[in-house]
C-alpha positions as CSV (number, residue, x, y, z in Angstrom):
1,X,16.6,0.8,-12.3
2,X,15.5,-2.8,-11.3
3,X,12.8,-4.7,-13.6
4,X,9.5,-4.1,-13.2
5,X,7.1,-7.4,-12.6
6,X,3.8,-7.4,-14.2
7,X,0.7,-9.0,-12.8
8,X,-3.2,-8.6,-12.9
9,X,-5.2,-7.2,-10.6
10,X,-9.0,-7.6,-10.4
11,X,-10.0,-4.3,-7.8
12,X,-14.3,-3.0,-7.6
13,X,-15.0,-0.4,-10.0
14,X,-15.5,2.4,-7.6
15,X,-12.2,1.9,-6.1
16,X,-11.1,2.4,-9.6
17,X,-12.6,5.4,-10.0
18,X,-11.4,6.6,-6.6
19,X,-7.9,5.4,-7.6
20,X,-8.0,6.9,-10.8
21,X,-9.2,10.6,-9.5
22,X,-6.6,10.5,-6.7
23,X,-4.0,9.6,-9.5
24,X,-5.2,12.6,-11.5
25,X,-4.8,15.2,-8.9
26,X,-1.3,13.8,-8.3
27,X,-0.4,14.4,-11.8
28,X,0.6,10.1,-12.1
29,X,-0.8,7.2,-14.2
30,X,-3.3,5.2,-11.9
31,X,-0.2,2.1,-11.8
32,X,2.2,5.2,-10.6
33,X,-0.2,5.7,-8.1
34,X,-1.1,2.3,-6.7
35,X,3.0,0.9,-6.8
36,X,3.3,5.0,-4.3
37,X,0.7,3.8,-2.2
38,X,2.4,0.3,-1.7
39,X,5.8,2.2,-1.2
40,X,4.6,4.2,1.7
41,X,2.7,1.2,3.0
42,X,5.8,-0.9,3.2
43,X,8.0,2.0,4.6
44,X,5.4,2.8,7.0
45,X,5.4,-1.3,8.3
46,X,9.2,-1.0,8.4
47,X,9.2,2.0,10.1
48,X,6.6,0.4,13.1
49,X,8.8,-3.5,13.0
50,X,11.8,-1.5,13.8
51,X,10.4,0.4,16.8
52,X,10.5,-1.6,19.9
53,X,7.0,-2.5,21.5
54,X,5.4,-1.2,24.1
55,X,5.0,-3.6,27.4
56,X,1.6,-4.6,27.0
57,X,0.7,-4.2,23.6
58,X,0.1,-6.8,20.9
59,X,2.9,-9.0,19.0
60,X,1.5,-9.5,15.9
61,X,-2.1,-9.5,14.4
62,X,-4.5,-12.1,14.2
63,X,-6.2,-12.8,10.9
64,X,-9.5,-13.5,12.5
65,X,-12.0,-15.9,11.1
């Protein structure tokens, strides 16, 4: 198993809440839940970067203002 980095995370204390119910209903720890939602977010972008795009469609995002 490779180490596991630790860092703080400041997040609104609803979103906590929310985090924390969604955890409980998936029978994991509320960090079990947030590093399986970052998994499927990061398999989900390398899913879409390895797809080839579509003529007309965007090449990367903007950040905006």
């Amino acid at each position: 198993m490779s180490e596991k980095k630790k860092f703080l995370l400041r997040i609104d204390s609803a979103l906590w809440d929310d985090l924390q119910a969604w955890a409980a209903d998936e029978l994991r720890s509320v960090n079990g839940q947030i590093e399986y939602v970052l998994k499927q977010a990061v398999a989900a972008r390398r899913r879409t970067a390895r797809e080839p795009r579509k003529e007309g469609s965007p090449q990367g995002r903007s950040r905006g203002p």
